[in-house]
C-alpha positions in Angstrom: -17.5 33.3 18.1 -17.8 36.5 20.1 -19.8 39.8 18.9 -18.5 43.3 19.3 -20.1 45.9 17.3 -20.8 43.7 14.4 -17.5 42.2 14.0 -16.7 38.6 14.6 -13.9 37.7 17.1 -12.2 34.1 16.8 -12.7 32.4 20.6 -9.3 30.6 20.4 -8.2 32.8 23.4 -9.7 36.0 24.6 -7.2 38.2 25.8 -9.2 41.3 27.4 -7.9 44.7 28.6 -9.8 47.0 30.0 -8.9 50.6 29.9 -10.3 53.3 32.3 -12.7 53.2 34.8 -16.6 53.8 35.4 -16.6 57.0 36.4 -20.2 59.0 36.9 -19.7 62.8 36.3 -19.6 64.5 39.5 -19.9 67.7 39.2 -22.0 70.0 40.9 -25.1 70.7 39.5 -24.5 68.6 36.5 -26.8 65.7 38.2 -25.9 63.1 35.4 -25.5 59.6 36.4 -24.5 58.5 32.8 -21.2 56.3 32.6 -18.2 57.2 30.8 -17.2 55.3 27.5 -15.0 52.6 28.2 -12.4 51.7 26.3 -12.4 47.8 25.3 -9.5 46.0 23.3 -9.7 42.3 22.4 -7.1 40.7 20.9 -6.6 36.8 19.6 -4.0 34.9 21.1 -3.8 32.3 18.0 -3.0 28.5 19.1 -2.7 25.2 17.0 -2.2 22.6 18.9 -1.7 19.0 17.2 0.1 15.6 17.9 2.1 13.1 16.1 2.6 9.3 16.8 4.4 6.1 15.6 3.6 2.6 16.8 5.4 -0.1 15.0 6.4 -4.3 15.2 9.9 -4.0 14.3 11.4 -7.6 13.3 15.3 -8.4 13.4 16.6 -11.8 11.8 20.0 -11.4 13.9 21.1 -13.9 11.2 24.9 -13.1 12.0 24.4 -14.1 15.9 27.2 -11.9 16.7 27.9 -10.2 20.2 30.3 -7.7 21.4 32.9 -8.7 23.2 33.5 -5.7 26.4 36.2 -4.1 27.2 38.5 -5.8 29.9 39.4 -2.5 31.5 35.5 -0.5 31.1 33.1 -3.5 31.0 30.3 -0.7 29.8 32.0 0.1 27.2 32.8 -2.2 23.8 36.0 -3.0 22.9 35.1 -3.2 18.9 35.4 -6.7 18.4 32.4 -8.9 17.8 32.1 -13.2 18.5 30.3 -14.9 16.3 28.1 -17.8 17.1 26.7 -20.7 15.2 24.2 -19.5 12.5 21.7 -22.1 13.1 21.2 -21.2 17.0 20.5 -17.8 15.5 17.6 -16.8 17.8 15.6 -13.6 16.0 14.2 -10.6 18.0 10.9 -8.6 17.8 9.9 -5.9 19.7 6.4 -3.8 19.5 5.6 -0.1 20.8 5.0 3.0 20.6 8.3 4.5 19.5 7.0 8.1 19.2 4.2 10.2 20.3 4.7 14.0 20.5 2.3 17.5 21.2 3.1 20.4 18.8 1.7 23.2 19.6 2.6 27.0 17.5 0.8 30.4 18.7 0.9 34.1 17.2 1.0 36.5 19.6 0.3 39.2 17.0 1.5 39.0 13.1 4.8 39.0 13.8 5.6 37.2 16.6 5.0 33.7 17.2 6.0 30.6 19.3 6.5 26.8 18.7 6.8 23.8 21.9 7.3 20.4 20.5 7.5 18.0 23.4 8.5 14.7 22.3 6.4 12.2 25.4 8.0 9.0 24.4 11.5 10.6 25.3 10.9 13.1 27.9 12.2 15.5 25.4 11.9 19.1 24.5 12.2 19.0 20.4 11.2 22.8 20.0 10.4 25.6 22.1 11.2 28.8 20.8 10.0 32.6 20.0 10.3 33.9 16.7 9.9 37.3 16.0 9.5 38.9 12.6 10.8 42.4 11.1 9.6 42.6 7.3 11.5 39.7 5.6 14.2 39.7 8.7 13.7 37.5 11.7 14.6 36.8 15.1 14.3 33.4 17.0 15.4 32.6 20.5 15.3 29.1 22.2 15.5 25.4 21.5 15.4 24.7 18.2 16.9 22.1 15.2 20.1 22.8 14.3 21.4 23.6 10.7 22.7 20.2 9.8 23.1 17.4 8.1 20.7 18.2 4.7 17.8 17.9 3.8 16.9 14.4 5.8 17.7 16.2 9.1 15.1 18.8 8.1 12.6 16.2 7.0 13.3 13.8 9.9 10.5 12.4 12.4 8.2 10.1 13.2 7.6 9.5 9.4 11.2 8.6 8.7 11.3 5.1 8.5 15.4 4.9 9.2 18.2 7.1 10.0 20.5 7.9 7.4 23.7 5.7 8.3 26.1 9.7 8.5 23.5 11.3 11.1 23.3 8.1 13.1 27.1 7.9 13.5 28.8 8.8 16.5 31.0 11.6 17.5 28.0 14.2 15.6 29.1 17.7 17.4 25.8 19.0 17.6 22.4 17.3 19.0 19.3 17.3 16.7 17.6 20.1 18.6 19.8 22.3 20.5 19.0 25.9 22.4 19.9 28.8 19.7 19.9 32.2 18.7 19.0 32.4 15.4 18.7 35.4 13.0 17.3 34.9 9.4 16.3 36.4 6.3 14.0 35.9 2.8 16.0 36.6 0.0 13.4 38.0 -2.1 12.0 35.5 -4.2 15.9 33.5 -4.1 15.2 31.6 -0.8 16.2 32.2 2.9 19.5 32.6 4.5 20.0 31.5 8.4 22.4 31.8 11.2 22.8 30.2 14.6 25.3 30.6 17.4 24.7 27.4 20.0 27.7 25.4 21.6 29.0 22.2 20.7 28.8 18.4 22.3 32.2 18.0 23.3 33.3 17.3 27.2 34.2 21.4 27.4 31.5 23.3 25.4 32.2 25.9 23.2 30.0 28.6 21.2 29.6 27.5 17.6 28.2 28.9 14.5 25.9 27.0 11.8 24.4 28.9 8.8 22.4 27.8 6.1 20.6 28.6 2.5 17.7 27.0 1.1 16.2 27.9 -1.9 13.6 27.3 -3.7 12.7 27.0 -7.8 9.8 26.4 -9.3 9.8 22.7 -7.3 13.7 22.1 -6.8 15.2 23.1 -3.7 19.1 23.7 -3.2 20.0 23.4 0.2 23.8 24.6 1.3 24.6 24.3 5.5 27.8 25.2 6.9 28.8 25.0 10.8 32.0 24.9 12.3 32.9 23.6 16.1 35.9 22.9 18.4 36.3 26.4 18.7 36.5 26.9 14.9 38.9 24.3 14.5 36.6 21.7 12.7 33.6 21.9 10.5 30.6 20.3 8.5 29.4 20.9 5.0 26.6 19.4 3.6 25.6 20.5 -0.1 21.8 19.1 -1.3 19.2 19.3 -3.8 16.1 18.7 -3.3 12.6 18.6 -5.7 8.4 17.9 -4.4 6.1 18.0 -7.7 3.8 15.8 -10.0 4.0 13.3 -7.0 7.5 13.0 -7.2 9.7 13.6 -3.6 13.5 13.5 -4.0 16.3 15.0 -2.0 20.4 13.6 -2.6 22.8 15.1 -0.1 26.5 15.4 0.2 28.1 15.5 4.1 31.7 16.2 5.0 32.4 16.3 8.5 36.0 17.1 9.6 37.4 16.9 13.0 40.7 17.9 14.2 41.7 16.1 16.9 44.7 17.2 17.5 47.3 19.8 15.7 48.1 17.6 12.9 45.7 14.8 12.8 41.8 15.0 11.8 39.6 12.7 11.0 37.3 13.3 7.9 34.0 11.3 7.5 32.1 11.7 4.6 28.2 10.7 3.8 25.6 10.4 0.7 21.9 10.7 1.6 19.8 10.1 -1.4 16.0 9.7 -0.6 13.0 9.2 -3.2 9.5 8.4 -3.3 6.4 8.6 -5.1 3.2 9.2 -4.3 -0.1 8.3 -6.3 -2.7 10.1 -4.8 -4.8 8.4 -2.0 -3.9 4.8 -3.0 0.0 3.8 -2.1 3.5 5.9 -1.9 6.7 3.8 -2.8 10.0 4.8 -1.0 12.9 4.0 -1.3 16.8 5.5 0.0 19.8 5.1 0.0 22.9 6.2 2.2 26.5 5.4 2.9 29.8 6.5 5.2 33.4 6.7 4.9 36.2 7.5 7.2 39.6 8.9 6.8 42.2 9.2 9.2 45.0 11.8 8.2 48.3 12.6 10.2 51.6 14.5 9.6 50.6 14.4 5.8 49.9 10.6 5.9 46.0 9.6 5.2 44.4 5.8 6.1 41.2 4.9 5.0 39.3 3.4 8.0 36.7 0.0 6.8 36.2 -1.7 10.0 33.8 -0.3 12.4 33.4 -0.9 16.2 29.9 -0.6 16.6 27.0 -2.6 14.9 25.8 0.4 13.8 28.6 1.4 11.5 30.6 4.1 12.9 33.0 4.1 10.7 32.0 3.0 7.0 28.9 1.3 5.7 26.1 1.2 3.0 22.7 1.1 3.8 19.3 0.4 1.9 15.5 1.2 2.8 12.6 0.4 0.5 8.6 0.1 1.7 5.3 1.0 1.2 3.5 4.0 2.8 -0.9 3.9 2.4 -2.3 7.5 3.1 -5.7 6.6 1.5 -7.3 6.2 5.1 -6.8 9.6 6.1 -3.4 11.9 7.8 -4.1 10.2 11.2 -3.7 6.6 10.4 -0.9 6.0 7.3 0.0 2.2 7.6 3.5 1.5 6.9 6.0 -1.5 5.9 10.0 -0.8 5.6 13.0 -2.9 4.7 16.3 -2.4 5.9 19.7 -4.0 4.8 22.6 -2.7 6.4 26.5 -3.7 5.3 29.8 -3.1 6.9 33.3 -4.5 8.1 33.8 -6.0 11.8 36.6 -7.8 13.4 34.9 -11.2 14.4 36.1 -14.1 15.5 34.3 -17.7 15.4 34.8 -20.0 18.6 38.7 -20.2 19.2 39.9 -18.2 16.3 41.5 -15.0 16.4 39.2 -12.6 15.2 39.4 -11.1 11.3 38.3 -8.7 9.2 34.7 -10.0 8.0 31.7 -8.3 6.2 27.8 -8.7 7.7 24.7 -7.4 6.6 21.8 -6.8 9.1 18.3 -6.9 8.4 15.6 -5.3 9.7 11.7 -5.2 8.6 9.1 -2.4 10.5 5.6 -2.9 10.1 3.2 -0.4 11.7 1.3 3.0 11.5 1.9 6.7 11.8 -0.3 9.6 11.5 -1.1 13.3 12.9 -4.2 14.5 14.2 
């Protein structure tokens, strides 16, 4: 800590202007040699800077020995059907890393304006990386930020979800996770916050988009409402949530509805439920557990087809998925050991040897055991 005149400055970073000069009073006859008062502001520039990480042994039983047949014409890309080999030269895989490691770090320029750069080092990634500036309950945000999507598990994701949910994972999604923005939001009183961002889309010839969202927030439960439309206004995403955190107890459910014209009189309409819960008893063990699902629709010229088989393993199409594990926070925030279970289900046109290939149902597993943590 730094002194001036008996009040304590906090050495984070010492900004230091100096105003005026020494000047020495010239005049004649005057003969004083005293120096003028100078001037002296010092002002705290205000930094947090912390780090996240994930290492993890992630263990597949690749029990349905399947593999994706190419496509003759793009070998590079997958032509959605799957061969299926024998189930007792099923070979499993494991793999061990460090799948996630990023620096945060948030500064205040003065009380109202701040900054946030969230590089993610595992991906070569900038996550955030933004100025926010604040006028009363009204604010004004420039730069790379998340978009307003998806509910409450795209807020909440990170390096402490375990899984993605199987409707953010899907392809097709017309915004990225973090996205350059102009944003400009609000408090409403004691009723929540509004927000609205213009950014551009994913598709081959971008266009400017809008997203805007409401969260609340009551006494522990937490309505979430997002709204963002793309293709030049010609498609959109809903997703409708409620969320609660209290007595130990955290549970969001979510409700997505993507739909995407593609062309005057067809769209495709994907729907998803998120529901995530867990529960934490207080430096000894927290239970999870979640739950999620997609469906796809295909409507033309007033006709509708439900779609069930999907052409990636990840289902792309429609699927359930299951997580349950075990988080232990009673070490401290830095090291939280970890153990998930995953079961995914969904429809795939396989074919065994010779045969042609058919409609057939799989479920993949997956087990994660490792540690996360922030420091």
């Amino acid at each position: 800590m730094l002194q001036k005149r008996g009040v304590a400055v906090p050495l984070s970073i010492l900004i230091v202007s100096a105003m005026g000069s020494v000047a020495r009073a010239e005049e004649e006859g005057s003969g004083s040699d005293q120096p003028s008062d100078i001037p002296i502001s010092v002002k705290a520039l205000k930094l947090k800077l912390k780090a996240d990480y994930r290492v993890e042994l992630e263990y597949n039983d690749n029990a349905n020995n399947v593999s994706e047949v190419p496509d003759a014409t793009d070998p590079e890309k997958g032509s959605g059907t799957f061969v299926q080999g024998d189930e007792s030269d099923a070979i499993s895989s494991t793999a061990i890393g460090l799948t996630g490691f990023r620096l945060n770090l948030r500064g205040e320029l003065d009380s109202a304006t701040s900054f946030r750069v969230r590089y993610n080092l595992t991906k070569s990634d900038l996550e955030y990386g933004y100025l926010k500036r604040e006028f009363g309950p009204v604010y004004f945000l420039l730069g790379n930020n998340k978009v307003k999507q998806f509910g409450h598990r795209n807020i909440r994701s990170g390096l402490v979800k375990h899984y993605k949910a199987l409707f953010n994972s899907a392809g097709g999604r017309p915004f990225s996770s973090y996205q350059p923005v102009i944003e400009l939001g609000s408090k409403i009183m004691s009723f929540g916050s509004v927000a609205l961002q213009l950014t551009n889309d994913k598709s081959s010839i971008q266009q400017p988009e809008v997203a805007i969202e409401y969260k609340g927030n009551f006494g522990g439960f937490k309505p979430l409402l997002q709204y963002s439309m793309f293709d030049i206004a010609r498609s959109n995403h809903i997703a409708v949530g409620l969320g609660y955190e209290g007595l130990g107890i955290d549970l969001a459910v979510d409700y997505n509805l993507t739909t995407r014209y593609v062309s005057k009189n067809s769209k495709t309409i994907q729907t998803g439920i998120v529901v995530d819960a867990s529960y934490t008893v207080e430096g000894i063990v927290t239970p999870f557990v979640s739950f999620s699902n997609l469906a796809t629709t295909n409507e033309a010229d007033g006709d509708s087809e439900e779609v069930t088989v999907n052409k990636q393993l990840v289902p792309d199409a429609a699927g359930n998925q299951i997580v349950a594990g075990l988080e232990y926070p009673g070490f401290s925030s830095a090291i939280i050991p970890f153990l998930a279970y995953e079961l995914v289900t969904g429809k795939y046109m396989v074919s065994k040897g010779e045969e042609e290939a058919k409609e057939t149902e799989l479920a993949v597993n997956t087990i994660k055991l490792g540690v996360f943590g922030h420091f």
